[in-house]
PDBQT receptor file of N, H, CA, C and O in Angstrom, charges set to zero:
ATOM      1  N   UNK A   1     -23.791  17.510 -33.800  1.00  0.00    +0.000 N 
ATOM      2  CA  UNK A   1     -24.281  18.369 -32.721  1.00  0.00    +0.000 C 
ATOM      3  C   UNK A   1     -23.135  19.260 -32.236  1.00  0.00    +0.000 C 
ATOM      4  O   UNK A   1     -22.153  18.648 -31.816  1.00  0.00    +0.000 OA
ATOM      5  N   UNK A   2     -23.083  20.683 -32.218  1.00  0.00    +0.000 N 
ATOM      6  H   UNK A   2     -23.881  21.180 -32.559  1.00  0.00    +0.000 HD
ATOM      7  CA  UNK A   2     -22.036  21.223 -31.998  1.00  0.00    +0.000 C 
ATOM      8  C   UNK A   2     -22.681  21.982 -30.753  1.00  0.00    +0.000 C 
ATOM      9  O   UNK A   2     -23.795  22.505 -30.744  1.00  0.00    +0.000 OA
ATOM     10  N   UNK A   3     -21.559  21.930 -29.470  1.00  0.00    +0.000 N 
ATOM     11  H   UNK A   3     -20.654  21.505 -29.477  1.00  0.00    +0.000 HD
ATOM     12  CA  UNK A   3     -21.629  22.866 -28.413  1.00  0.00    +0.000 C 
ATOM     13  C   UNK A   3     -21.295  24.027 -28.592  1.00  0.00    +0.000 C 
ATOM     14  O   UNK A   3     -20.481  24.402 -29.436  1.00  0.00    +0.000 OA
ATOM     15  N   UNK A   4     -21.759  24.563 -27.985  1.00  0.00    +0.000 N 
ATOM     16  H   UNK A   4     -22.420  24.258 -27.300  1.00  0.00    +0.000 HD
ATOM     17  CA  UNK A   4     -21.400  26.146 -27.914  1.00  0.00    +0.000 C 
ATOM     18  C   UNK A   4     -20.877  26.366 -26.796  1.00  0.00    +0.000 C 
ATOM     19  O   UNK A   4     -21.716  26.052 -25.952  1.00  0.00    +0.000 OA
ATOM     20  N   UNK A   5     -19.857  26.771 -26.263  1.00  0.00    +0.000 N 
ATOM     21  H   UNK A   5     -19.176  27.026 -26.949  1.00  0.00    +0.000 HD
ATOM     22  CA  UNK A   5     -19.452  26.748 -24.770  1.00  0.00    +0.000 C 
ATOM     23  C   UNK A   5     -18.688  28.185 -24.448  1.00  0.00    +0.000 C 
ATOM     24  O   UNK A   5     -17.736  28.537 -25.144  1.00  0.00    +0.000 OA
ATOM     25  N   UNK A   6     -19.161  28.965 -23.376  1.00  0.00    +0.000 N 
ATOM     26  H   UNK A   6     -19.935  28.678 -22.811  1.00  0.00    +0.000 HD
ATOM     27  CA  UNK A   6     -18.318  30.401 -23.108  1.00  0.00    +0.000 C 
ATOM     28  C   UNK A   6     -17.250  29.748 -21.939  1.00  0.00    +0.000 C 
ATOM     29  O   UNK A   6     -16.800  30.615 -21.190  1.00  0.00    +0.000 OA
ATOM     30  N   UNK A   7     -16.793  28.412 -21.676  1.00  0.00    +0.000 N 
ATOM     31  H   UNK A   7     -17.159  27.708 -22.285  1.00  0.00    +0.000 HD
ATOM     32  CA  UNK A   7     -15.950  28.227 -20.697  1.00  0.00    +0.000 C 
ATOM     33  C   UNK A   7     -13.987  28.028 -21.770  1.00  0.00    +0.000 C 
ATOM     34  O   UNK A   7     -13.387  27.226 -22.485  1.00  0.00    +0.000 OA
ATOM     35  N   UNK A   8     -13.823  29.343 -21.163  1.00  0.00    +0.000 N 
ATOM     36  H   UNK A   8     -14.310  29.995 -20.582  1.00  0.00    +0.000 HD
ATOM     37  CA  UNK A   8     -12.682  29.209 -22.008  1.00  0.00    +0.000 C 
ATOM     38  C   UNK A   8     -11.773  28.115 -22.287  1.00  0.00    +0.000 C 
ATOM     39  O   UNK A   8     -11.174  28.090 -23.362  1.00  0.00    +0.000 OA
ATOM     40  N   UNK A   9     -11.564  26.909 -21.131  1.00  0.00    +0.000 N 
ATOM     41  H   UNK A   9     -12.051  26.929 -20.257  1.00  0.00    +0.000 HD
ATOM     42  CA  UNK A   9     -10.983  25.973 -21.588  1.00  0.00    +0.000 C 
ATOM     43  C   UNK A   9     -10.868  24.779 -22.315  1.00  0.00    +0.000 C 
ATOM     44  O   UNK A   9     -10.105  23.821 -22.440  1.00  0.00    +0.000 OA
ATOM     45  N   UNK A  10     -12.314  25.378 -22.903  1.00  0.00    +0.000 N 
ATOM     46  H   UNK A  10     -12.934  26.157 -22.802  1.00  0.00    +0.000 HD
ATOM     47  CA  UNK A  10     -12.639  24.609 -24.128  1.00  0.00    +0.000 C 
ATOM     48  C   UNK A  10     -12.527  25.396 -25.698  1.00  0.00    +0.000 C 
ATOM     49  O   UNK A  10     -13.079  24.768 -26.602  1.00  0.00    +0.000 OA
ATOM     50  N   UNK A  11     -12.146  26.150 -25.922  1.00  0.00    +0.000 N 
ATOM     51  H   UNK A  11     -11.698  26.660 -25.187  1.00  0.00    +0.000 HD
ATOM     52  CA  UNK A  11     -11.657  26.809 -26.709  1.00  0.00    +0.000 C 
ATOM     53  C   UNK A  11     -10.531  26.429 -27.644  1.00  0.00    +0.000 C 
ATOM     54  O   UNK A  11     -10.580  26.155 -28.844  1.00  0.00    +0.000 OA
ATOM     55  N   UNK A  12      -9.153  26.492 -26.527  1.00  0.00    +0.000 N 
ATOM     56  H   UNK A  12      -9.113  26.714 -25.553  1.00  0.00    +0.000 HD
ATOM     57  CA  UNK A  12      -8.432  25.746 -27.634  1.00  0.00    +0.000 C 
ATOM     58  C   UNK A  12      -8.973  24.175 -28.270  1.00  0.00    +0.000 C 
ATOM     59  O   UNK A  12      -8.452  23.713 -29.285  1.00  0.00    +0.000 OA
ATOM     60  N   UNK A  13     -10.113  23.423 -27.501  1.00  0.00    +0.000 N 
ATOM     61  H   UNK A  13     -10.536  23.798 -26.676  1.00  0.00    +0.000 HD
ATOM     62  CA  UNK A  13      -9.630  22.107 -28.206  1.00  0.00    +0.000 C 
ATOM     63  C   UNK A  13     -10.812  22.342 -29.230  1.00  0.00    +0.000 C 
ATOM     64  O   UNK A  13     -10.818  21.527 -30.152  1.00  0.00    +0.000 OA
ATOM     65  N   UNK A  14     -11.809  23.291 -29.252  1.00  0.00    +0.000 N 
ATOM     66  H   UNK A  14     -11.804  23.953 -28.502  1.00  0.00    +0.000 HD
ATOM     67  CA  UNK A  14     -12.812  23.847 -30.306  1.00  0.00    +0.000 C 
ATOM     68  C   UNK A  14     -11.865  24.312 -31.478  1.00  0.00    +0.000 C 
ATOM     69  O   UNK A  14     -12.297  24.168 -32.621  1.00  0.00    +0.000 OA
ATOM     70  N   UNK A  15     -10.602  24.861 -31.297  1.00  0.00    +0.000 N 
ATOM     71  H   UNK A  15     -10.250  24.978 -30.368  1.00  0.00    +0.000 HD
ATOM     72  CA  UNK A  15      -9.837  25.044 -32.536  1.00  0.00    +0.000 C 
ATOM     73  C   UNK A  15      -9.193  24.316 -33.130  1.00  0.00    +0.000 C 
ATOM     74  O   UNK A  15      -9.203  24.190 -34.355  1.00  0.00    +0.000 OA
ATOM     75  N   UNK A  16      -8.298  23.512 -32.079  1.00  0.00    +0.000 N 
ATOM     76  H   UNK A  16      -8.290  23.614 -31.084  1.00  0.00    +0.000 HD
ATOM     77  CA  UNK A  16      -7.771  21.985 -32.482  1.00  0.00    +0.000 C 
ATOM     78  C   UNK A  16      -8.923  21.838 -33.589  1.00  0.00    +0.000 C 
ATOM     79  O   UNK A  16      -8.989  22.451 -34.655  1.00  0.00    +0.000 OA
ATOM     80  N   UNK A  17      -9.456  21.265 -33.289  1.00  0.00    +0.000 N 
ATOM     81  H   UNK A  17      -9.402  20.767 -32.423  1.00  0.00    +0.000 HD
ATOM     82  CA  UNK A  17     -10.487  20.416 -34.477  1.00  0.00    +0.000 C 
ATOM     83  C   UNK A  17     -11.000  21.086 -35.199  1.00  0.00    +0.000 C 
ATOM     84  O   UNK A  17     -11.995  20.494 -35.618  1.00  0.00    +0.000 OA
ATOM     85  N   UNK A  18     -10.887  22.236 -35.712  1.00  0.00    +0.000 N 
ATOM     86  H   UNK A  18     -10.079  22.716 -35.371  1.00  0.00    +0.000 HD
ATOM     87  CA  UNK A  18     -11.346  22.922 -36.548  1.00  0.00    +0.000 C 
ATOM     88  C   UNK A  18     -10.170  22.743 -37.606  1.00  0.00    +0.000 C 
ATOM     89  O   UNK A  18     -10.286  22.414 -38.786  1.00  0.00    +0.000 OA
ATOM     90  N   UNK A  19      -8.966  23.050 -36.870  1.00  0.00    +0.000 N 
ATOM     91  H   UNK A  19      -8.872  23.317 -35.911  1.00  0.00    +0.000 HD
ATOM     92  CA  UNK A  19      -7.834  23.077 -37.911  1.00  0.00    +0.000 C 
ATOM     93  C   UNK A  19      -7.726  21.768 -38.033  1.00  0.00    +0.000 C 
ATOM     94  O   UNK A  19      -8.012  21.439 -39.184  1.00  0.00    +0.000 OA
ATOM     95  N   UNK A  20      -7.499  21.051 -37.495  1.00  0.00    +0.000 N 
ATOM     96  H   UNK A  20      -7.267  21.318 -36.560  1.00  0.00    +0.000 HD
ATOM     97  CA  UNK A  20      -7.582  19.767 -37.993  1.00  0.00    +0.000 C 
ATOM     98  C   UNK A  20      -9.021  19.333 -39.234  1.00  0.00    +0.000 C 
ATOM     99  O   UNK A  20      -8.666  18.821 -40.296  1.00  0.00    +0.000 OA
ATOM    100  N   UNK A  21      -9.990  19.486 -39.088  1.00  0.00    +0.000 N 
ATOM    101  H   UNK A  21     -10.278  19.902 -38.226  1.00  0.00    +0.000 HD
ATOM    102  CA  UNK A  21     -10.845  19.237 -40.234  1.00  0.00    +0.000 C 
ATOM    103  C   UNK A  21     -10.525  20.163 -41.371  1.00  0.00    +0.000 C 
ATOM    104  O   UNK A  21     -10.534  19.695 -42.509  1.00  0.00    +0.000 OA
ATOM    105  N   UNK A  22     -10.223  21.525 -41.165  1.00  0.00    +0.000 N 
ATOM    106  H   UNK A  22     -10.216  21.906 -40.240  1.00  0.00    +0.000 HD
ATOM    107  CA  UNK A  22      -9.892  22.134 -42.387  1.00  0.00    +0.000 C 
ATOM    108  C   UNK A  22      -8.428  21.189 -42.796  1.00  0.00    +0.000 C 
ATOM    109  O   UNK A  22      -8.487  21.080 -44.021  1.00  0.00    +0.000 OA
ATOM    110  N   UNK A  23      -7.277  20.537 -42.345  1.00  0.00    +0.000 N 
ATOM    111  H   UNK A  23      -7.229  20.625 -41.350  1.00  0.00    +0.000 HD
ATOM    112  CA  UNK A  23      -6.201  20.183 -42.869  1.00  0.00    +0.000 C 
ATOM    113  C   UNK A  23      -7.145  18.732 -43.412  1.00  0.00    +0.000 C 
ATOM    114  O   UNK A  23      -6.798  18.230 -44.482  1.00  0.00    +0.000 OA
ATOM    115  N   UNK A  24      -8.011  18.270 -42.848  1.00  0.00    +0.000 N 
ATOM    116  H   UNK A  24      -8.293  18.677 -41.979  1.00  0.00    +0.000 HD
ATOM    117  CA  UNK A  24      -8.570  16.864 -43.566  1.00  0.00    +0.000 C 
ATOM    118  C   UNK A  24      -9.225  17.268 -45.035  1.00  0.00    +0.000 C 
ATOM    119  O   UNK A  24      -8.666  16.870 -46.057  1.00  0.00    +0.000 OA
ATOM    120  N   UNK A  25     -10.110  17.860 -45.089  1.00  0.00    +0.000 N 
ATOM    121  H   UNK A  25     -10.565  18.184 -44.259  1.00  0.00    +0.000 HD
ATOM    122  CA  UNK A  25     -10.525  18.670 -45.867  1.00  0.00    +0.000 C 
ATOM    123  C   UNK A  25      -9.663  19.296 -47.343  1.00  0.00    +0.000 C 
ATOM    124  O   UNK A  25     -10.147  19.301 -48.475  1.00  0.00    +0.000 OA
ATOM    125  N   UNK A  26      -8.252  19.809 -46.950  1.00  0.00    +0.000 N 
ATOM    126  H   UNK A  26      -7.858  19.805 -46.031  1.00  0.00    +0.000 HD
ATOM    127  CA  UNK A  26      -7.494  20.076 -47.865  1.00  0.00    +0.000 C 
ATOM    128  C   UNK A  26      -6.868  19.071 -48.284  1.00  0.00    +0.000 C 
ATOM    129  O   UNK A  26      -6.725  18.938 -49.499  1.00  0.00    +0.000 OA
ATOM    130  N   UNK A  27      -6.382  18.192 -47.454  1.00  0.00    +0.000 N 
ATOM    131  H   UNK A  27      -6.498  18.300 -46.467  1.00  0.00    +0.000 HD
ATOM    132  CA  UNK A  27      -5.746  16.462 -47.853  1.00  0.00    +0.000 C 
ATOM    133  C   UNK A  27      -6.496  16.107 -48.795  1.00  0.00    +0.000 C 
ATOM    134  O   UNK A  27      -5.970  15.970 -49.900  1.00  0.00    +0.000 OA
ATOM    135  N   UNK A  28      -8.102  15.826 -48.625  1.00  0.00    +0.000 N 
ATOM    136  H   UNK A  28      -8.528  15.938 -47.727  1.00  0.00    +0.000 HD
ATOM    137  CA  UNK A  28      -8.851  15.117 -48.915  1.00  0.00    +0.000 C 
ATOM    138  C   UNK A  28      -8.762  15.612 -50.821  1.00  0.00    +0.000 C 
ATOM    139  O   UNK A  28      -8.503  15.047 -51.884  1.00  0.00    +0.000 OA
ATOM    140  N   UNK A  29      -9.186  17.084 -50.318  1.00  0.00    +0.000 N 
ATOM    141  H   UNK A  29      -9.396  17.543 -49.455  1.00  0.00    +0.000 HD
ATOM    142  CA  UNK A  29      -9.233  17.481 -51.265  1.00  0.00    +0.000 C 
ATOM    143  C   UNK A  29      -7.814  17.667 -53.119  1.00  0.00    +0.000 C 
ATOM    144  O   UNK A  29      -7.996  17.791 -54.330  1.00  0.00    +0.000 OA
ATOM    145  N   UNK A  30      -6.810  17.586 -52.362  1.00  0.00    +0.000 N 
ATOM    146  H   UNK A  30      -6.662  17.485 -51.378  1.00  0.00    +0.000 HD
ATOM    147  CA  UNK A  30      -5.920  17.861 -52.963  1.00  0.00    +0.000 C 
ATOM    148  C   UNK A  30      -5.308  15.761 -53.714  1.00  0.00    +0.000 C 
ATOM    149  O   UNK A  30      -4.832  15.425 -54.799  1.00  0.00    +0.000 OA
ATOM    150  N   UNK A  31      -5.589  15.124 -52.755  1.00  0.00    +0.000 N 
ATOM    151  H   UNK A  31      -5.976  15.397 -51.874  1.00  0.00    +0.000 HD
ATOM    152  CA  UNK A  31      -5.722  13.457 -53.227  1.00  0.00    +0.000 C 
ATOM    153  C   UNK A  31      -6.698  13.348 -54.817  1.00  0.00    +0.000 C 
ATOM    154  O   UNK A  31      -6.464  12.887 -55.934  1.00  0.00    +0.000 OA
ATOM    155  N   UNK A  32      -7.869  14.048 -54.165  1.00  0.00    +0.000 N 
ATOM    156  H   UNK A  32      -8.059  14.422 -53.258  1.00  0.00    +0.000 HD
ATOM    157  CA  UNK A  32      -8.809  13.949 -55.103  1.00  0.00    +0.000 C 
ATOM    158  C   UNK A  32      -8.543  14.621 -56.555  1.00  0.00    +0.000 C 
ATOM    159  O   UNK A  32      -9.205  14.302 -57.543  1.00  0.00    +0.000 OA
ATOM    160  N   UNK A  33      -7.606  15.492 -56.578  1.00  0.00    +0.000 N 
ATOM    161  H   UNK A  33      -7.069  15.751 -55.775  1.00  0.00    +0.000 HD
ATOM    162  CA  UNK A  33      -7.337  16.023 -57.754  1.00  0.00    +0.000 C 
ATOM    163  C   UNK A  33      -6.321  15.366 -58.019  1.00  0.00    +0.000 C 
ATOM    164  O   UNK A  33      -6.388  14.960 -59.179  1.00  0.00    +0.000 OA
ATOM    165  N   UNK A  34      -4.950  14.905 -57.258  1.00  0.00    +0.000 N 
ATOM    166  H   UNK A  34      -4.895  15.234 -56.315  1.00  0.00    +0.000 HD
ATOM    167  CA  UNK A  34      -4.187  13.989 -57.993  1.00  0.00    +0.000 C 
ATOM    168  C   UNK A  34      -4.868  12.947 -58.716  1.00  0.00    +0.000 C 
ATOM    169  O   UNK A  34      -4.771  12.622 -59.899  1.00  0.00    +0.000 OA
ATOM    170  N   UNK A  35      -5.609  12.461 -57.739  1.00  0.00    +0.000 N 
ATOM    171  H   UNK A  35      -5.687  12.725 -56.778  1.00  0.00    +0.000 HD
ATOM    172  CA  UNK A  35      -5.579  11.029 -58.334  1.00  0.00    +0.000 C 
ATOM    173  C   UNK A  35      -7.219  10.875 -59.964  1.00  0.00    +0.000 C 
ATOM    174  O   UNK A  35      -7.795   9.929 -60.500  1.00  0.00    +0.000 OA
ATOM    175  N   UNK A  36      -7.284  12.297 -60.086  1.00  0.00    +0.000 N 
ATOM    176  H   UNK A  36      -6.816  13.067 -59.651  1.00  0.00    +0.000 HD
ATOM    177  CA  UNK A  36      -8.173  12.559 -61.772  1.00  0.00    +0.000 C 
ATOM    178  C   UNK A  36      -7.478  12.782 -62.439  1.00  0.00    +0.000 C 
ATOM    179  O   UNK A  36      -7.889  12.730 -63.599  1.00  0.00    +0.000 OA
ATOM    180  N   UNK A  37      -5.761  13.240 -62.229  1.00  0.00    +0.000 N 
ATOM    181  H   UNK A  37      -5.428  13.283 -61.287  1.00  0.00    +0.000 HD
ATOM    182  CA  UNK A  37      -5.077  13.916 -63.143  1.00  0.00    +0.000 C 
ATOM    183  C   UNK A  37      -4.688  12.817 -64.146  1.00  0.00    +0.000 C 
ATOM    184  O   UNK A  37      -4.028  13.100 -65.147  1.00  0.00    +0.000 OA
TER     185      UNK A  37
């Protein structure tokens, strides 16, 4: 369920976790190719 919120001080922590799932995401992803090689 994602909020949508125009109160700016929720903003940065809407990005926090964005970059954070994109860095999980690339972890995840980059494990997954080591460990086929």
């Amino acid at each position: 369920m994602t909020i949508v919120s125009n109160d700016p001080s929720w903003w940065s922590t809407i990005d926090q976790n964005r970059s954070y799932s994109y860095f999980v995401v690339a972890a995840s992803t980059i494990n997954v190719y080591d460990w086929g090689q």
